[in-house]
Each structure stands twice: as structure tokens, then as C-alpha cells.
LOLUMLO-104049 format. One record per residue (C-alpha): x, y, z; residue number from 1; residue in one letter. Coordinates in nm, 2 decimals. Each point is the difference from the previous one (the first is absolute). Example, Ala and Ser with C-alpha at 12.3 -4.5 7.8 and 13.67 -1.06 7.14 Angstrom:
<sites>
SITE      u      v      w   k r
SITE   1.23  -0.45   0.78   1 A
SITE   0.14   0.34  -0.07   2 S
</sites>
This chain:
<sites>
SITE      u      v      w   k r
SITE   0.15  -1.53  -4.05   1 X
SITE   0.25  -0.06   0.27   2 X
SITE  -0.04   0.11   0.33   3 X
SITE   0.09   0.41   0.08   4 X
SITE   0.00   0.19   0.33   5 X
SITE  -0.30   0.30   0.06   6 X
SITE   0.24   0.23   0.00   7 X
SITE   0.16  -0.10  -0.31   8 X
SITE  -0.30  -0.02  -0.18   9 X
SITE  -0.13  -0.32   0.05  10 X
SITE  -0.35  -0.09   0.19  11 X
SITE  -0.04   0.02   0.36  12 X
SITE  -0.06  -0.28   0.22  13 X
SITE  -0.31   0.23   0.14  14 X
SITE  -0.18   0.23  -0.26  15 X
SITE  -0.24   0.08   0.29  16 X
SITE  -0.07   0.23   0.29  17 X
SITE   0.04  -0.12   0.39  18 X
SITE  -0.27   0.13   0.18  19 X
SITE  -0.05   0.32   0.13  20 X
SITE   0.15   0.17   0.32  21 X
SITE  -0.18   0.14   0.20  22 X
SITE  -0.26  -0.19   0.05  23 X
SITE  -0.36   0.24   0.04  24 X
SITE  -0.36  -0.05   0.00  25 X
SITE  -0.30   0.21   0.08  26 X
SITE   0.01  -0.06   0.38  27 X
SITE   0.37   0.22  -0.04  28 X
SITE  -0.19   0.24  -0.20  29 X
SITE  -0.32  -0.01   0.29  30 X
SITE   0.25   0.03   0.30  31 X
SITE   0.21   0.29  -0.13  32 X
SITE  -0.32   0.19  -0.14  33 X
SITE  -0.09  -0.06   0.42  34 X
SITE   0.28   0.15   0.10  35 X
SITE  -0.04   0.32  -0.25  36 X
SITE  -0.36   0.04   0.13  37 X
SITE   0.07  -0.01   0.33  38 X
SITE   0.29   0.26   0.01  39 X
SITE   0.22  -0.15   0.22  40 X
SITE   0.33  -0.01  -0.26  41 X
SITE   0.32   0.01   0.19  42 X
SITE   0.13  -0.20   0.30  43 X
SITE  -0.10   0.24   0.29  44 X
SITE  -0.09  -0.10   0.24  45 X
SITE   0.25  -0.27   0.00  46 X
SITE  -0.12  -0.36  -0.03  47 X
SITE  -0.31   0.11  -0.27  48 X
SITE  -0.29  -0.21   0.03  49 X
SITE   0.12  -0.20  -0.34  50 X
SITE   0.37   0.02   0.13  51 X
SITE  -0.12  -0.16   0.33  52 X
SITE  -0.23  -0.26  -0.20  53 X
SITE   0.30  -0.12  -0.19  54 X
SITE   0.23  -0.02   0.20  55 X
SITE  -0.17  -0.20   0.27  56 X
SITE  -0.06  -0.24  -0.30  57 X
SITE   0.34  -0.05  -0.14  58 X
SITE   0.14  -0.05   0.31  59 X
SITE  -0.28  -0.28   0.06  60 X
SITE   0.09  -0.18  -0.30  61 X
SITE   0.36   0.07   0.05  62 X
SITE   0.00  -0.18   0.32  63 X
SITE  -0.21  -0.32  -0.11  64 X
SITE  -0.38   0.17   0.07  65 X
SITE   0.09   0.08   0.36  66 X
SITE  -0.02   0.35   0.19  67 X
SITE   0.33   0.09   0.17  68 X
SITE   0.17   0.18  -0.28  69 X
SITE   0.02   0.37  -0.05  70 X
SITE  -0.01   0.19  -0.35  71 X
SITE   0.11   0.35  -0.06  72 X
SITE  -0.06   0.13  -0.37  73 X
SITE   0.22   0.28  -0.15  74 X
SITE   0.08   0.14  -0.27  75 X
SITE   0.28  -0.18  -0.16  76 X
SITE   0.17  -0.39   0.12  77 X
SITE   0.36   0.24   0.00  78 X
SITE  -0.17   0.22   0.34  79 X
SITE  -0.10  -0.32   0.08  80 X
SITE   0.37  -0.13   0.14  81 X
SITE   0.10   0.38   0.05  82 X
SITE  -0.26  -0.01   0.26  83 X
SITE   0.04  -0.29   0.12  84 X
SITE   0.38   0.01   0.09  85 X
SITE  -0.15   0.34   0.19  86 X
SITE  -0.25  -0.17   0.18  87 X
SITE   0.23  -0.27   0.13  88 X
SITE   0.24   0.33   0.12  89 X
SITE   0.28  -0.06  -0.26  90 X
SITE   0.21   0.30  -0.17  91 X
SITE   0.34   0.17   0.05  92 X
SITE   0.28  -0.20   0.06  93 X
SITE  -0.18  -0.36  -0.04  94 X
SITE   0.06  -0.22  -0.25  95 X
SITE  -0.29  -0.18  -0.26  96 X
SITE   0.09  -0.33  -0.15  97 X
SITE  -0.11  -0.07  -0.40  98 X
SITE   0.03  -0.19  -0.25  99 X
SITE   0.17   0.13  -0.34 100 X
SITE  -0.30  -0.18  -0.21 101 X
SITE  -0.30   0.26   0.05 102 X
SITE  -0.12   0.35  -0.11 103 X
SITE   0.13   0.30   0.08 104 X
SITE  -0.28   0.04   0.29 105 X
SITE   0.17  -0.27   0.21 106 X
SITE   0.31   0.22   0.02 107 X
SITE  -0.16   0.30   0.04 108 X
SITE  -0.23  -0.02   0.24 109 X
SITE   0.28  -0.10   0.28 110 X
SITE   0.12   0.37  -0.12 111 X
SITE  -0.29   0.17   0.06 112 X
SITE   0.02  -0.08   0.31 113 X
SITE   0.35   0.07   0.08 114 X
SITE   0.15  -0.34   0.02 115 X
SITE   0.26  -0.12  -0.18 116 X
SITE  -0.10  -0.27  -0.27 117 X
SITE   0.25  -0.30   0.02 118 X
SITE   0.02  -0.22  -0.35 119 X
SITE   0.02  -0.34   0.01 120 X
SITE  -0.03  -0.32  -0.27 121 X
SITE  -0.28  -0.16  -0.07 122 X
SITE  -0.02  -0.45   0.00 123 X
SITE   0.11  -0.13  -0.40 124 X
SITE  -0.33  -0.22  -0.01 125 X
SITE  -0.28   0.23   0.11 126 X
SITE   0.23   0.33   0.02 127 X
SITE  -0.18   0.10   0.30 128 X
SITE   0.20   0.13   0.31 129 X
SITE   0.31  -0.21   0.04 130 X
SITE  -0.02  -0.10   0.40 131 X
SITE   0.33  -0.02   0.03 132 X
SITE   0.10   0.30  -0.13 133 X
SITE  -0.24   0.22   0.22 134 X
SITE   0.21  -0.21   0.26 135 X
SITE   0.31   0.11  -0.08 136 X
SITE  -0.13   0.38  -0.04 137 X
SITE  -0.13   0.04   0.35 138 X
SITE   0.17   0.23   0.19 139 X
SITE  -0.08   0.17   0.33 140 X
SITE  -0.21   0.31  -0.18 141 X
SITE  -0.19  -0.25  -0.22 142 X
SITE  -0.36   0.03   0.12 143 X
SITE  -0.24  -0.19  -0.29 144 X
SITE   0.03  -0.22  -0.29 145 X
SITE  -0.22   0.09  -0.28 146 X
SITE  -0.06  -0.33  -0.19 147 X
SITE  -0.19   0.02  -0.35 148 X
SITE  -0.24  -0.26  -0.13 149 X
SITE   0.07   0.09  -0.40 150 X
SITE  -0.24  -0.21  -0.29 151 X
SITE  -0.13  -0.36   0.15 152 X
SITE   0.28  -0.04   0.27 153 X
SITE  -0.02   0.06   0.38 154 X
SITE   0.34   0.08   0.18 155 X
SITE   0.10  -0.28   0.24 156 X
SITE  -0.20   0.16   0.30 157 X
SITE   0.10  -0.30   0.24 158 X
SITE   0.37   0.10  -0.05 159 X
SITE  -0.02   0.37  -0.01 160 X
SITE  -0.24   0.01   0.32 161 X
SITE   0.21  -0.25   0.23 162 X
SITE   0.29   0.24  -0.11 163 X
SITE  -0.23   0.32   0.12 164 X
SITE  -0.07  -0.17   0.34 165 X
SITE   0.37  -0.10   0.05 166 X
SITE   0.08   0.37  -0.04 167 X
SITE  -0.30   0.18   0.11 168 X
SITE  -0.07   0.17  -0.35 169 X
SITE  -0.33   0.10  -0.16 170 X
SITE  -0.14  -0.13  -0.31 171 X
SITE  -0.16   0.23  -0.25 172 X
SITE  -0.10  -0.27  -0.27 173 X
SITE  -0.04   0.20  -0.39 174 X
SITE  -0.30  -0.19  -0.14 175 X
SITE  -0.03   0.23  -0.29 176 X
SITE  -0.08  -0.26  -0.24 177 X
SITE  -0.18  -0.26   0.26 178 X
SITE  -0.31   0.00   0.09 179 X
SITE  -0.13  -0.30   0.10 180 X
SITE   0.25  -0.20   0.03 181 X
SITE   0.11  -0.21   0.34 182 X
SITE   0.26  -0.13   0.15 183 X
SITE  -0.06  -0.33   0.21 184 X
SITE  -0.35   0.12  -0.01 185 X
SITE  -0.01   0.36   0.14 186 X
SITE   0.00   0.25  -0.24 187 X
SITE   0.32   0.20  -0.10 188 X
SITE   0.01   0.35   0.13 189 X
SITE  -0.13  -0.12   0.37 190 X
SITE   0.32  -0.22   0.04 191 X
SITE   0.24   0.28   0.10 192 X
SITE  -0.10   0.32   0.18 193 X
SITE  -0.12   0.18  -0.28 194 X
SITE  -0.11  -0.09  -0.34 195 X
SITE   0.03   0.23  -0.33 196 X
SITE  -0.29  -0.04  -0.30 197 X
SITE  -0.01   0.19  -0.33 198 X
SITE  -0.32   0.10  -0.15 199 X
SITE   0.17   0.18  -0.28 200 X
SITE  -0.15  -0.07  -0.37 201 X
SITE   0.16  -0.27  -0.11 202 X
SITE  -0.05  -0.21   0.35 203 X
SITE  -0.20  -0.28   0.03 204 X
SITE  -0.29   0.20   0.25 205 X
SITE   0.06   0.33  -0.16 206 X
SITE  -0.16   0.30   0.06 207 X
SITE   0.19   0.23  -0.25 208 X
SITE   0.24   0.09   0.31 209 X
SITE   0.05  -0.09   0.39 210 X
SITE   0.14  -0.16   0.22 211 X
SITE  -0.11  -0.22   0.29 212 X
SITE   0.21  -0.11   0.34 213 X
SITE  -0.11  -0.27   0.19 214 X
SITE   0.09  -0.09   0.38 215 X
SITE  -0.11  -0.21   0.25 216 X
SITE   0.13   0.26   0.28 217 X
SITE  -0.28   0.26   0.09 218 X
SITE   0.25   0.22   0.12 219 X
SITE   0.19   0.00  -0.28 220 X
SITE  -0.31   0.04  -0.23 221 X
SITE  -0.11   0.32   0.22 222 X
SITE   0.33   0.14  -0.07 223 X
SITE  -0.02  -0.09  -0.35 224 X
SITE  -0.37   0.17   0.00 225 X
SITE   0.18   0.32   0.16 226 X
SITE   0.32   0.05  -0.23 227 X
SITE  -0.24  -0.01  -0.27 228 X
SITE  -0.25   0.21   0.12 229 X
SITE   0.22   0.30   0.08 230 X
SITE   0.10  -0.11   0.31 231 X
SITE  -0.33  -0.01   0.13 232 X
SITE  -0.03  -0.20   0.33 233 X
SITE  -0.23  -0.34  -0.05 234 X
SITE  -0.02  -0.15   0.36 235 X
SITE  -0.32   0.06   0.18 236 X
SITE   0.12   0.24   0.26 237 X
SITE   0.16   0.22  -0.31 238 X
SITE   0.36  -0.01   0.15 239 X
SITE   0.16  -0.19  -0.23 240 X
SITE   0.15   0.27  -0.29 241 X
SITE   0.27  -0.07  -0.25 242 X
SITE   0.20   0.23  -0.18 243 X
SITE  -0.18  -0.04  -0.34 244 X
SITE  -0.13   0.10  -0.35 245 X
SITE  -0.27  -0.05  -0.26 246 X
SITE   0.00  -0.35  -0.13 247 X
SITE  -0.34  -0.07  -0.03 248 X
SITE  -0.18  -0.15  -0.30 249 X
SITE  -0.30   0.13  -0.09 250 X
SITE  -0.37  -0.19  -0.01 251 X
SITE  -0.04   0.01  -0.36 252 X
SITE   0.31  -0.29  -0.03 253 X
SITE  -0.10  -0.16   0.32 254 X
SITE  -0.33  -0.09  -0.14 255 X
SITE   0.13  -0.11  -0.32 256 X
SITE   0.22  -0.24   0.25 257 X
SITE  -0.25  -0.10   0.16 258 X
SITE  -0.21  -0.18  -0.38 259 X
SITE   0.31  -0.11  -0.07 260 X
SITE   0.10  -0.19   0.33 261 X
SITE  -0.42  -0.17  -0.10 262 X
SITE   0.21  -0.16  -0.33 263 X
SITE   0.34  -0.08   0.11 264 X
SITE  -0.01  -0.31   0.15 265 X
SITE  -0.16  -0.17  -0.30 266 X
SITE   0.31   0.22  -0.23 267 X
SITE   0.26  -0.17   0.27 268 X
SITE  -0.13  -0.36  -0.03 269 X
SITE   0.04   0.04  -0.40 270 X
SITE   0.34   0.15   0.00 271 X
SITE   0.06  -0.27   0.30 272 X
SITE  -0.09  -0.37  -0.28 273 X
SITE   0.12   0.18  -0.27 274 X
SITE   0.40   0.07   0.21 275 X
SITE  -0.02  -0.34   0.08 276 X
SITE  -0.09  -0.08  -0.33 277 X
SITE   0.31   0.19  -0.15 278 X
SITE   0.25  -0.18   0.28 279 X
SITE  -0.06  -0.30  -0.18 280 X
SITE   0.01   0.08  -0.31 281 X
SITE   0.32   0.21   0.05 282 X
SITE   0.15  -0.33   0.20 283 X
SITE   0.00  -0.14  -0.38 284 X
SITE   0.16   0.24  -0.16 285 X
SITE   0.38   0.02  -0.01 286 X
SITE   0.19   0.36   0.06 287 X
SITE  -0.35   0.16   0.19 288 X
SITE  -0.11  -0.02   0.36 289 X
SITE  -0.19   0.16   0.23 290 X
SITE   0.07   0.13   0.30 291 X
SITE   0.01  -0.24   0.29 292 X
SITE  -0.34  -0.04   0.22 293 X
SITE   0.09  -0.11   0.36 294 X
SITE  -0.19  -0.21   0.11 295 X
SITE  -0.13   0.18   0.30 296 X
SITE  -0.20   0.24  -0.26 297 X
SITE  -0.36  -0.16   0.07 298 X
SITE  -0.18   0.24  -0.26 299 X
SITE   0.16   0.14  -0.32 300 X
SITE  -0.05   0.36  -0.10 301 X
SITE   0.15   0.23  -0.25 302 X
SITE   0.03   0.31  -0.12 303 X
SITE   0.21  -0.13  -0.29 304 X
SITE   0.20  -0.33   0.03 305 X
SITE   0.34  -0.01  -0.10 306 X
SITE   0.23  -0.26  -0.20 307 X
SITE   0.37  -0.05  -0.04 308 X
SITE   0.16  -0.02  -0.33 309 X
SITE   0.34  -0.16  -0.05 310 X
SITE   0.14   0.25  -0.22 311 X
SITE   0.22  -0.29  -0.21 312 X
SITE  -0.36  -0.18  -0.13 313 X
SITE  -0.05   0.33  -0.14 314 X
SITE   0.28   0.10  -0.19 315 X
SITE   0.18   0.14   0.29 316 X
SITE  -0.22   0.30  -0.07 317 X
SITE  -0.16   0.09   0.34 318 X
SITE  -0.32   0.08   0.11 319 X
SITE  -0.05   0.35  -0.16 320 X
SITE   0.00  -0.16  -0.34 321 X
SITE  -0.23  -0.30   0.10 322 X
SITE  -0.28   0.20   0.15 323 X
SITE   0.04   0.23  -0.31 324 X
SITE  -0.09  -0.29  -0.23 325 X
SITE  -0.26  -0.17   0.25 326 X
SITE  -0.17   0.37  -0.02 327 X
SITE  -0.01  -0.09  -0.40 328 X
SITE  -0.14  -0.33   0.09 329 X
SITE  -0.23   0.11   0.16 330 X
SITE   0.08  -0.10   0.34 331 X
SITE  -0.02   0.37   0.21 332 X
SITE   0.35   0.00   0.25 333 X
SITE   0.23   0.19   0.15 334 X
SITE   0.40   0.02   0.09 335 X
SITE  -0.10   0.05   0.39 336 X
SITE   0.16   0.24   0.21 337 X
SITE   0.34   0.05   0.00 338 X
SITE   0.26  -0.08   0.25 339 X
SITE   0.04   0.27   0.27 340 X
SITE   0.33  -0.02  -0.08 341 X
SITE  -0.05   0.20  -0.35 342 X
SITE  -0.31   0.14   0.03 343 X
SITE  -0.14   0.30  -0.19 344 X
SITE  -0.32   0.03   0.26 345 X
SITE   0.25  -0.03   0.31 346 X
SITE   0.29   0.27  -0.03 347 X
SITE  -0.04   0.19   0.37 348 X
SITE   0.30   0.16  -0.04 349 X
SITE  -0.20   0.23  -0.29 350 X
SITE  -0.23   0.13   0.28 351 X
SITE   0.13   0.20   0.36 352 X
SITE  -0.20  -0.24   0.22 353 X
SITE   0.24  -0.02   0.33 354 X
SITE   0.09  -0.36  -0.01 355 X
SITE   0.12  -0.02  -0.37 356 X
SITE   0.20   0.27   0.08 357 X
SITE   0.13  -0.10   0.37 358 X
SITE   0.06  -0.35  -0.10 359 X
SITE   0.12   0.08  -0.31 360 X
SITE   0.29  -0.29  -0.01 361 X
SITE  -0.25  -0.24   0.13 362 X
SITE  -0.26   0.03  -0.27 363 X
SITE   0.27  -0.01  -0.32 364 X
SITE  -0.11  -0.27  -0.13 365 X
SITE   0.35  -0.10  -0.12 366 X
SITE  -0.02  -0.12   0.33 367 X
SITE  -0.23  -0.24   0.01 368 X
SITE   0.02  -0.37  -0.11 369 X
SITE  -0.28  -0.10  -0.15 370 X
SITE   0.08  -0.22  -0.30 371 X
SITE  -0.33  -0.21  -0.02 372 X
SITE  -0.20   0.25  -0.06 373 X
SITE   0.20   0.17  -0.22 374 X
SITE   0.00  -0.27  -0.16 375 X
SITE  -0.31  -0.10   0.02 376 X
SITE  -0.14   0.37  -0.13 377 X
SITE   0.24   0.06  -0.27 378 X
SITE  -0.01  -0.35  -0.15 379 X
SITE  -0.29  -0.27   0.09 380 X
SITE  -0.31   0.16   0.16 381 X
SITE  -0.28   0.04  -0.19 382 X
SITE  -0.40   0.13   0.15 383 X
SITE  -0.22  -0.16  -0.15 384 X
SITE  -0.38   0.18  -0.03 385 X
SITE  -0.25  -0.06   0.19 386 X
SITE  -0.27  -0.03  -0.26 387 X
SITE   0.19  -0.30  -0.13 388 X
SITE  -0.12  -0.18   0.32 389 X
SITE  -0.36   0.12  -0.07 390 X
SITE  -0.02  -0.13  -0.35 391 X
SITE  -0.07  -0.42   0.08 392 X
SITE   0.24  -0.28  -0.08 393 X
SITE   0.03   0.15  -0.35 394 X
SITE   0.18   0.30   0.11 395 X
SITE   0.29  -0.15   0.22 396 X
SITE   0.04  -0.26  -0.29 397 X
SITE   0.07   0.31  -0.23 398 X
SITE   0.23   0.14   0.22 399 X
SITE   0.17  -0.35   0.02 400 X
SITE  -0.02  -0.04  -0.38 401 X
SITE   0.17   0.34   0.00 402 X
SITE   0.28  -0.08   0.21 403 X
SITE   0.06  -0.30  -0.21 404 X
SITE  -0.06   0.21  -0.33 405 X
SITE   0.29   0.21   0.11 406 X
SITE   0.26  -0.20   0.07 407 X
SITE  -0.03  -0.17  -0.36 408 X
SITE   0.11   0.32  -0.12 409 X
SITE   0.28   0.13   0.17 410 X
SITE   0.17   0.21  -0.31 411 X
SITE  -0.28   0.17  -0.03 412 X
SITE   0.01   0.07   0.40 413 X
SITE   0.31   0.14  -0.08 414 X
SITE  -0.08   0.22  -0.23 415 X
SITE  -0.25   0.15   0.19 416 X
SITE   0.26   0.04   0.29 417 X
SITE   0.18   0.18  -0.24 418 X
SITE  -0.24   0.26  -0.12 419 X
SITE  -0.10   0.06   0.39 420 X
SITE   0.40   0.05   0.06 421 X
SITE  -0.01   0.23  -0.34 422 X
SITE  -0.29   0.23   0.14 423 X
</sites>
């Protein structure tokens, strides 16, 4: 019998199941029955005995096993850069550089906190933050530049912090997807002034939800502590108040952070062999690559680690139809966010938040130029799963074998495009 696609009816590449995530065990069952018996539930007072536990050691490991670093846990990694940009005094009338490849969050948090989010391109080989293009958008209101570390890459931190020093900007780095990783060996999130993690279910030290900042600035980790905490004051002479609100997370996830953070290094250093793995594989296959490493990243982590199709050894399909039939295969994916450019999650001009409707001109998106990533998100990206990267050799060679499989079949490629066009 000849060869068939999954989704036409033939066999998948991968008949079975990646493992499992979240990862649990009885010492996450023993730690949150702790926390039940003791009765201490919710985040008050603010940092909680597990909150204060875990944060002291992520920001540890974050900054290669030395003290010096500050972590303040909250609720979600979107508070996260809302209260940073707060904490570093940024709101009405300034101006937030970031990058049109991200989620929602990015462009959101700058928002929150009154500032007016400025949308710039992203590089065409890693599609991080284009350097030169947060160049060109500075003006005299721009205050920060918000660069994302999506999948395996790291945005060119040498570049975008000599450009923060020539112009006196903050940094407020979105490490959503990135813990563990470094950059010319200090850990991402500690290289700018503030650093944004993601606990959120589907990250790689996942709690279910939260979000952790991490600074090297005690006075900017006070004020973090404070606009958090409901403004209250966190210097020892009790002066120090914010205006604030509630943004604690509550002990019950900080606990389960904390058996998590036990596992994750041994997690990172699988996904890490198995990434390098699939770069070399991928360098032998025509029409696929993945995104480009620099070569200042001294330890690879993801949360899932992207590739670029070209669209022609495919059919000329796109990536919507390719991660549909890799799905079939058997290889989990995704399309990746979309371009801020035309993005469902990102539509301010649906809410009555004062900057979307103040600078109303500014943030049309008809406005912007962003044609990597639209690119990029409407054509080439896919996210690969983490799990694949769990699974040995064997998985990332089904993967390959997938990408392969595909492109041997573009009609039938086709035709799914055209039942996803259909409805």
C-alpha cells in the first residue's frame, strides 16, 4: 500500500503518547496537603513563607547559584510587566517599545500602566526584537523596550542593552517562556532591570498560574513587593508606600512552585540535548529550519521551540495546514501567536482603557510596518510541543520524519487547506 497522510487516512508517523504535562509526584501531593493543614492559604501577609522560599530559589538559579537577585511571585507573568513598568515610574504619556511577535500580554501590560505600547519588527532569522527597528522608534517619550525571548531564542541582549544605555531606557525583559536560559552566562530576566516569568499551565515551572519578576535592584524589588501588596510600604522604616492593589498569589501555588523548581533543572537539560539534537537534524532537511540560536545563548531553554517552514516545500499551503496534519501525525504543534498587527487577543480599541482611546491614531495598526512577522505568523511559524523534547532521540526523529512525510504529499496539503478555508 502506498504511502497516505494521518489525516487522509493513512498511519501516523507516531501512534503513541508524549509524555505527560505536568509533571507530579507525591512530594506535590505532601507539600500542598502542608499547606491545607496549616491554614495559611492566600498571599497575606505578602511574601508567604513558600512564596519567600521560592523565590529566593529561582532567583539563585536564575543568576548562576549566586545571592544578589530578587524574586517577587504574583499571580499571573501579565501583572508581572504591568508592575514592573510601575515600579520603574512609567505611565501617562511615555512610550513602551515591543516587538510585533509575542502574546497579547506584552502589549498589554505597557497599557495597564498607562504608557503607550510602540510596535516594532522583529529580526527574519530568530524573529526576536529587530535592533534596529527599536532604533528607529525611539522618540523623546520612549521610556523602555520590552524585548521577548519566545521558544529556544534569546533576543540580542548585547545590542538592545548598549541601545538602552545610549538612551537611558529601562529594560523590562518578557521571559514568559524562559526559564533557565542565559545569555553570555547570566541568566535572562537579570540582564535588564526587570525580568518577566510565566508559571501558567502550560510553562515549563508551572504552577497552574503565576507569575514571577526578577531584579537585581532592591529598590525596585521593594516597590515591586509594595504595588503588589496593596501598596503596602516594604522598607524597614515603613515609609515607602505605593499606590497599589492585590496581586498576590496564594501559598497553595507557591508550594507547588517550589517541588517543581526540585525537578526542573534535570527537565531543562533534556529539552536542552534533545534542541540541539533537532538543530541538526533540521540543518539536513530542505524547506525547515529552526529559529537562529546566537551564539551568546550559553544554556538552552524552552517553553516550546519554534521552526520555520518555507511555505513553497509544502505546497505553498502555510503553516495552518501543516501543523494540522503534523497534529494527525502525531507530532502535537501549534500556529504560534499571531502578528500584533492582526491579532484577535490584541484589539485595545474594543476596551475604554485611556491610551487606546488617547492615542487612538497611533495604535491603528494600519500603521505599523511589520512585515516579518506578519509574515512569519501567517505563513512559516510553527511551535513545536514541549513533550516532543521529553520523548529521547526517537521523538525529535518523528517529528523530523513528519516534516519529511509532509512535504511528499503536497496535494493532499492542499486539500486540507481547503477544507480549513471551507469551515
Amino acid at each position: 500500500m502506498s504511502e497516505q497522510l494521518a489525516i487522509a487516512g493513512g498511519a501516523p508517523v507516531r501512534s503513541g503518547e508524549f509524555p505527560d504535562w505536568p509533571v507530579f509526584d507525591g512530594k506535590d501531593e505532601a507539600i500542598m496537603l502542608e499547606v491545607l493543614r496549616s491554614g495559611v492559604w492566600g498571599g497575606y501577609p505578602e511574601p508567604g513563607k513558600y512564596n519567600a522560599r521560592f523565590c529566593e530559589t529561582f532567583a539563585a538559579y536564575q543568576n548562576g547559584g549566586k545571592s544578589g537577585a530578587h524574586g517577587i511571585l504574583m499571580v499571573n507573568g501579565t501583572v508581572t510587566m504591568e508592575v514592573a513598568l510601575k515600579a520603574l515610574g512609567i505611565g501617562w504619556g511615555d512610550e513602551v517599545i515591543i516587538p510585533a511577535l509575542t502574546f497579547a500580554a506584552t502589549g498589554y501590560a505597557p497599557i495597564a500602566a498607562g504608557a503607550l505600547p510602540v510596535v516594532v519588527d522583529v529580526e527574519p532569522e530568530a524573529w526576536t526584537i529587530d535592533p534596529k527597528a527599536v532604533e528607529a522608534a525611539i522618540t523623546p517619550r520612549t521610556k523602555a523596550i520590552m524585548p521577548v525571548h519566545c521558544g529556544q531564542v534569546v533576543s540580542d541582549m548585547d545590542a538592545i542593552v548598549a541601545i538602552a544605555k545610549k538612551h537611558g531606557l529601562a529594560i523590562v525583559e518578557d521571559c514568559a517562556h524562559s526559564q533557565g536560559k542565559e545569555w553570555g552566562g547570566q541568566g535572562v530576566g537579570l540582564i535588564g532591570d526587570f525580568g518577566s516569568f510565566s508559571h501558567q499551565s502550560s510553562k515549563i515551572l508551572t504552577a497552574g498560574e503565576g507569575g514571577t519578576l526578577l531584579t537585581k535592584d532592591a529598590t525596585l524589588a521593594r516597590r515591586a513587593h509594595s504595588l503588589i501588596d496593596c501598596g503596602r510600604a516594604k522598607d524597614d522604616a515603613g515609609k515607602e508606600f505605593t499606590f497599589g492593589a492585590n496581586f498576590r498569589l496564594g501559598e497553595l501555588h507557591a508550594a507547588l512552585l517550589n517541588t517543581q523548581m526540585d525537578r526542573f533543572e534535570a527537565q531543562r537539560a533534556e529539552r536542552e540535548a534533545n534542541g540541539r539534537y533537532m538543530e541538526e537534524q533540521l540543518a539536513k532537511v530542505k524547506g525547515v529550519r529552526a529559529l537562529k540560536v546566537f551564539d551568546r545563548v550559553t544554556r538552552l531553554s524552552f517553553y516550546r521551540f519554534i521552526i520555520a517552514i518555507d511555505p513553497e516545500a509544502y505546497g505553498n499551503v502555510g503553516n495552518a495546514a501543516v501543523c494540522e496534519a503534523l497534529d494527525a501525525e502525531g507530532i502535537g504543534c501549534w500556529v504560534g501567536y499571531e502578528s500584533m498587527s492582526d491579532y484577535e487577543l490584541f484589539q485595545p480599541h474594543l476596551s475604554r482603557m485611556p491610551v487606546p482611546m488617547q492615542y487612538a491614531k497611533q495604535m491603528d495598526p494600519k500603521s505599523w510596518h511589520t512585515p516579518v512577522a506578519d509574515r512569519a505568523a501567517k505563513h512559516e511559524q510553527i511551535y513545536l510541543d514541549e513533550n516532543i523534547f521529553r520523548a529521547g532521540k526517537e521523538g525529535i526523529d518523528q517529528a523530523v520524519e513528519a516534516l519529511l512525510k509532509l512535504q511528499r504529499h503536497p496535494d493532499a496539503l492542499k486539500k486540507v487547506a481547503a477544507a480549513m478555508a471551507a469551515g
